[in-house]
N, C-alpha and C positions, 0 to 999 in steps of 0.2 A: 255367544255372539255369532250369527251369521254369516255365510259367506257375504250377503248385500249387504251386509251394513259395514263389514271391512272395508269392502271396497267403498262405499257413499263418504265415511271418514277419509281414507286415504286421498280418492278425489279433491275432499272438503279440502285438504291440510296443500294440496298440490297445488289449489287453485290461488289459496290466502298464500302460498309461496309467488306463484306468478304473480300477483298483486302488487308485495314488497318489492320481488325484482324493478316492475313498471315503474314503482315511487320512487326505487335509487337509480334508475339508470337513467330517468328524466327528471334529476336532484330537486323529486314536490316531495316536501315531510312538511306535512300540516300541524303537526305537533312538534318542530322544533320553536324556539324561542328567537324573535329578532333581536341579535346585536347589534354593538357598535361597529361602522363601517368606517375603514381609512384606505389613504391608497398611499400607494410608495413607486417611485419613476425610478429604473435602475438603466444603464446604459446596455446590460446582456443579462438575461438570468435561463442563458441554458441550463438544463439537467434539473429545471424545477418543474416542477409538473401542477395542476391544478389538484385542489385538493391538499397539496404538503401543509406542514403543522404550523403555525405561529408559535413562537413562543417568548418569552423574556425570564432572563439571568435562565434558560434551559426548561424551564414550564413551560405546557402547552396554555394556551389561552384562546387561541382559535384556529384558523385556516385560512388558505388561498380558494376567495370566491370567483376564481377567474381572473386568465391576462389577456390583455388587450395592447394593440399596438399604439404607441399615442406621438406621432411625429418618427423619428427614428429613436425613441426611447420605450421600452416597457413599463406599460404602468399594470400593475398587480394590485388587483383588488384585495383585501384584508376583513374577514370577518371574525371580530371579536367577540365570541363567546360569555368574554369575563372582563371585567372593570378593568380597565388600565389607565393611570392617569398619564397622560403625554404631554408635556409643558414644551418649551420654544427650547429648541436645541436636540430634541426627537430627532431620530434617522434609524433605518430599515438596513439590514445587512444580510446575504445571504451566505449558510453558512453547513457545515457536514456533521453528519452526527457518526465522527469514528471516519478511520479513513476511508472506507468504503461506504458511510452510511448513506442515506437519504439526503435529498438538501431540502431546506428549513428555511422560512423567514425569522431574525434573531431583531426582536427590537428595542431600541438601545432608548431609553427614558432619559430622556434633558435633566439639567439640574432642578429638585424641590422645589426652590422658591422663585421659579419662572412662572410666569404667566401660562395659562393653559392655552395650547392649543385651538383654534374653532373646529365647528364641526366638519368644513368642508377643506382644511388641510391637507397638503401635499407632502408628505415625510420621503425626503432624499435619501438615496439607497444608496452603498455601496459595495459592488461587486467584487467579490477577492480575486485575484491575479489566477488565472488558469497555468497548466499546463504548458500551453503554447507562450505564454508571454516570460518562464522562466528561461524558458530553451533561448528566446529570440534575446533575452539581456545575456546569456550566453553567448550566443554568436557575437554580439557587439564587443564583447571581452574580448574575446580570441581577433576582434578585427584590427583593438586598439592595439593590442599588443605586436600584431605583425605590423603596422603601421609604423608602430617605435623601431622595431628590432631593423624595418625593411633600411630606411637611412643612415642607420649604423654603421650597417653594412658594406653599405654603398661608398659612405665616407672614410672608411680603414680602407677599401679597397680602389679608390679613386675612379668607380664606375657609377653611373648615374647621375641624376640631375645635382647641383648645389645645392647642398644643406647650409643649416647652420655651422654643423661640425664640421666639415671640409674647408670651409670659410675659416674659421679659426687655424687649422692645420695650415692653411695656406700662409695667414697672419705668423703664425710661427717661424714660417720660412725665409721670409721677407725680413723677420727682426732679426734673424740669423744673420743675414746679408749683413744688417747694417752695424750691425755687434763686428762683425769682420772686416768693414770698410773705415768703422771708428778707430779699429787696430790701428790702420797700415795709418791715418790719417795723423796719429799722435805718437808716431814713432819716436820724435825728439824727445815730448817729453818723458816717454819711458828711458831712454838713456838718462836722464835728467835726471829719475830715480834712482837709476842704477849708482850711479856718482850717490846720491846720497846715501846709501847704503856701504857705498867705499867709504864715507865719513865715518858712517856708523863703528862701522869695521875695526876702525883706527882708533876710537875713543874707547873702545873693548878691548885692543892690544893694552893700554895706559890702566883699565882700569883691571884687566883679568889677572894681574896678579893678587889684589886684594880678595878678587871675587875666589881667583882658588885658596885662598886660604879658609878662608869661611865654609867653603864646601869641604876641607878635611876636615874641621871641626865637628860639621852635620857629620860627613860621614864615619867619625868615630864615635859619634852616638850612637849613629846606626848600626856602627858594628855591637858596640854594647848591648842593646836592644835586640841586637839577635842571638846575641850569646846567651844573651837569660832566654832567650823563647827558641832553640835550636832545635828541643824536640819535638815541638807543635809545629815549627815549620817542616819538619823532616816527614812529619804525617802527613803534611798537606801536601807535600811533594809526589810522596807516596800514592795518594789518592789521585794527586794530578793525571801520575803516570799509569793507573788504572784506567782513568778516563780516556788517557788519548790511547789504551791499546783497545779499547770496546770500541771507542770509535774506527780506530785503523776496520776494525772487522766487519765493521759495519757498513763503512765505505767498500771493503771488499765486495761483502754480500751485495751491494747496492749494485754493484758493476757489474754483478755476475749476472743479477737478474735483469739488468738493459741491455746487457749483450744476448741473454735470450732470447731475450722479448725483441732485441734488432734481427737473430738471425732465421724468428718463424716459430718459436719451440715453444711448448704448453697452448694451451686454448688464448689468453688470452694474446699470445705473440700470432698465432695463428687471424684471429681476428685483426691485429694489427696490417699485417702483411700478407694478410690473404684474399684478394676478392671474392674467391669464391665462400669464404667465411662471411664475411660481409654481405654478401649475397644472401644467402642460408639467413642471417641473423634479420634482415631486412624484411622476408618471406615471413617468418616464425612471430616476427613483431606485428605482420598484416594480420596472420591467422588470429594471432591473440586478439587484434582488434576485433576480428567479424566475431569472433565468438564473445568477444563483449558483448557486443550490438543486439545478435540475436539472442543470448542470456535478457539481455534488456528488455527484447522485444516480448519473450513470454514471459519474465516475471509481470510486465506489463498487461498482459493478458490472464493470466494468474489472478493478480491482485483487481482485476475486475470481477471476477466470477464472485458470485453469492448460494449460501450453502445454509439452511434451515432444517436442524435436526430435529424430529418429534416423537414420544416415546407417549402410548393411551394405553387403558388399559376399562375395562365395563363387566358389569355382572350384571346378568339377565334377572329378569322377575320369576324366572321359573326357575327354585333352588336345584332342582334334579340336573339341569346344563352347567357345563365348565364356563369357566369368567373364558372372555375375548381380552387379547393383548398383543399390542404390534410396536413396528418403528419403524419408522419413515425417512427419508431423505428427498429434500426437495433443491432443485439447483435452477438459479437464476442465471443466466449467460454475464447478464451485465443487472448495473442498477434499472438502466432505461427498456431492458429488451422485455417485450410481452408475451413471448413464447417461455415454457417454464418445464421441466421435469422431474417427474417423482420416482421413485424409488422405492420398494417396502418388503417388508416379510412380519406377519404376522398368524397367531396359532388361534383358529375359531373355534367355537364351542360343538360344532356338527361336523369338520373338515368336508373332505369329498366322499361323496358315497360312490360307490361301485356295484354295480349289479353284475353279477358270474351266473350263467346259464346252462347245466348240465346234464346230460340225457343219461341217463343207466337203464341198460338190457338185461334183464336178467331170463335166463335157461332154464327152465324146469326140464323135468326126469324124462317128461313124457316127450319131449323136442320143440315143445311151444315156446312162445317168447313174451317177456313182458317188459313193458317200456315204458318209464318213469322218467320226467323232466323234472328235474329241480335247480331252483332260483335261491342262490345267495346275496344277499346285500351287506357290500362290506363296508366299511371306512376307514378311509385309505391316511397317508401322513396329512393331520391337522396342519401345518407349518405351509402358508401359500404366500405366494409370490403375488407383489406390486408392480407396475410398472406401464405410467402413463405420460402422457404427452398435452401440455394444456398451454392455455391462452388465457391473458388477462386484461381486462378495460381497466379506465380512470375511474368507474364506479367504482370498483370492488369484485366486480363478477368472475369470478374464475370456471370455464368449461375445461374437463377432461375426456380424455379418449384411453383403449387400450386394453391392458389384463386388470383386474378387480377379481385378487382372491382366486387368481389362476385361469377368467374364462373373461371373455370380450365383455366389456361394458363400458359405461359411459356416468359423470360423475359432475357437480354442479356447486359453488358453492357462493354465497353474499354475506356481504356484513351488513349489519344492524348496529344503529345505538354508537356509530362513531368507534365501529372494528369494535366492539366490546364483544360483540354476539351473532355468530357464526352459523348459519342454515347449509345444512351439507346434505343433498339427496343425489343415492348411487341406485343406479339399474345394472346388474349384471349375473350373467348364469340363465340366457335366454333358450340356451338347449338342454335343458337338464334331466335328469332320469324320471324314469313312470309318470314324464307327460307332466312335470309340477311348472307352476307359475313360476315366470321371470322374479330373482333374488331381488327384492327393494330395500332400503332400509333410508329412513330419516335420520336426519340427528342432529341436534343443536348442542353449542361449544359456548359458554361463558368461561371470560378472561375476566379473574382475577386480579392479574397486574400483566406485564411483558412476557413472563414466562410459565405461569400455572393456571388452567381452566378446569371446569366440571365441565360435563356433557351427560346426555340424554337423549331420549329416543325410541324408535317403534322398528323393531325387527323383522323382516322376512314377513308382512302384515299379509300377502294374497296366498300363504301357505297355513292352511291352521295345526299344521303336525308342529311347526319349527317357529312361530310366530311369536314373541315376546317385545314387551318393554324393557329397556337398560338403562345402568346408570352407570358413571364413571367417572374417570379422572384422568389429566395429559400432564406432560410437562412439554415446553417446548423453548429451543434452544436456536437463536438467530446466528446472523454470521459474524456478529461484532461479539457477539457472548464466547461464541466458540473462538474468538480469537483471545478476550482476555484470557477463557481458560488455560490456552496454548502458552502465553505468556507470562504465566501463575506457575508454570511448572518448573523445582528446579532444575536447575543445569548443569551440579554441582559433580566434577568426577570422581573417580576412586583416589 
């Protein structure tokens, strides 16, 4: 194969690249299938973006064909991919896949035997409670609460406006009064009482010799009764008297440690009667708070970052070259941010070459001289360094900048076929040794499922020393994968 006709292919394969790009970045595919269209009116659907998935019971079935303002409500267009039957009682929810995932339209199917739907239907959305809205039913807590505690307050302390509870306190006072006025008012008839209890008195004189006889009687039972149980009461006596010396000691200790604690002594007496303890303990309570706050603030920041592991690996068409194999790290700032960075280190089948350039003199007998230049070309550590800086649209389109493989380049990539299939072309190594062509390479990625692809592709095609076809295989790991693995680990200690 010619140098022209490398190049006329590679051209070819560049141009049907620019092509694709044009058809997704202005969403024409001629060859997709028209769905069924519905639309759903939600009150806010920040953090969705056009394009996210549809789905029901967690299957995709289509996407977001575009939102649009419609009054002060969002209406989001919905294209259905796949049969969904939607009967009367249908509604649209927006919703996370994982705590940090993507947001999703989730659509909830009416009961079976409703009537279906028309075609020009409006399915009612429901937006889940943000961030913002958990904090602000927070603060209303904390408002009602001082709202209770403030008239409490006020009312044991007899400062502030009238409550209800101060009104009752008051009430109390008053019946006090009149509890003391009824006294003085029926003084008679308390004497009147008094006399009848002098009756009393007197018919207890008449009867208490009967009554004390009766009472010896009880109480020579009782002595009886004690005479047969004298030893079991003698125990209990015994145990009594255990009891009240634990306590005497206890009562001691008790006193010992409020007279401490009245005269300053141990920490907690110190904090009693100390202000400047008090002081100290007041400070050490704020610090703890900021250091809540801003713990709070960057786990919050933390728990936004996104983090996509990828591990490939390819073997060339020419069996004489070693396989290619690398791993990657790519980090999203947030879900929504379009700036993106990558990370890698991977071991190529050619690494760097190096050219060493050296002159030797050599002296003959007779005092002449002879000069010889010799050229080494060596290959230096295969293992090169990643590290790029990119940007992404609502198409798909991902542009990179940066090191590729240890030397400046620039890097490109789209999906196809609904993210199944992945166009990836890199430029890089524009100054390279004995004058060779800028390093190109193609490759395309089919996905599997979420996490396993093949891949393929045209090697270093403007070089015909290092030029090959490859094939291969990736795995690739997201930020909700790598969190269940985190979570999958035990915990369990020695």
């Amino acid at each position: 194969m010619t140098q022209a006709v490398k190049v006329g292919i590679f051209a070819f394969i560049v141009l049907v690249l620019l092509a694709f790009f044009i058809l997704r970045i202005e969403d024409i595919n001629p060859f997709a299938s028209q769905g069924a269209r519905v639309d759903a009116l939600f009150t806010s659907v920040a953090g969705l973006d056009d394009k996210s998935a549809v789905r029901v019971a967690g299957v995709r079935v289509g996407r977001v064909d575009g939102i649009s303002l419609d009054g002060r409500e969002a209406r989001v267009h919905l294209l259905l991919e796949e049969e969904v039957p939607l009967t009367e009682g249908s509604y649209a929810r927006i919703s996370n896949l994982g705590l940090l995932g993507d947001k999703y339209v989730e659509l909830v199917p009416g009961p079976k035997d409703a009537p279906m739907l028309p075609a020009d239907a409006i399915l009612p959305g429901v937006t889940p409670p943000g961030f913002d809205d958990a904090m602000a039913k927070l603060n209303d807590v904390a408002d009602s609460i001082v709202g209770m505690t403030g008239p409490l307050t006020g009312s044991i302390t007899g400062e502030g406006p009238a409550t209800p509870l101060s009104r009752l306190i008051e009430n109390l006072e008053a019946t006090s009064a009149q509890i003391r006025m009824l006294v003085e008012q029926n003084h008679q008839a308390l004497n009147s009482t008094i006399g009848n209890f002098e009756q009393v008195s007197g018919t207890l004189a008449v009867e208490l010799p009967r009554l004390t006889r009766q009472l010896e009687a009880m109480l020579g039972e009782v002595q009886s009764v004690v005479a047969e149980n004298r030893q079991a009461v003698g125990t209990s006596s015994a145990n009594v008297a255990e009891i009240t010396e634990r306590l005497k000691t206890s009562v001691a200790d008790l006193n010992e440690i409020s007279g401490r604690l009245a005269r300053g002594e141990g920490t907690l007496g110190k904090l009693l009667t100390s202000d400047e303890a008090h002081t100290e303990l007041v400070s050490t309570l704020e610090s703890i708070q900021g250091g809540v706050g801003e713990l709070s603030n960057t786990l919050g920041r933390v728990n936004r970052l996104r983090l996509d592991v990828d591990m490939a690996g390819w073997v060339p068409a020419d069996s004489q070259s070693t396989s290619y194999g690398g791993i990657g790290l790519t980090l999203f700032p947030n879900q929504d941010s379009r700036r993106m960075y990558q990370l890698g280190i991977a071991k190529t089948p050619n690494g760097n070459e190096r050219t060493k350039t050296q002159v030797i003199t050599t002296t003959r007998p007779d005092g002449t001289t002879d000069t010889q230049t010799v050229e080494t070309v060596t290959t230096e550590d295969s293992r090169l360094i990643t590290a790029l800086v990119g940007y992404r649209w609502n198409s798909g389109l991902r542009l990179w900048t940066g090191l590729i493989e240890d030397d400046f380049g620039v890097q490109a990539e789209y999906p196809l076929f609904d993210r199944r299939f992945w166009l990836d072309f890199q430029a890089f190594s524009f100054d390279r040794q004995n004058d060779l062509d800028p390093h190109l390479r193609l490759t395309g990625k089919w996905y599997l499922n979420d996490n396993l692809y093949i891949q393929g592709g045209y090697d270093d095609p403007l070089v015909g020393e290092y030029d090959s076809l490859f094939l291969g295989a990736g795995i690739r790991w997201t930020d909700d994968d790598l969190k269940y693995l985190l979570g999958s680990v035990p915990t369990g200690g020695l």
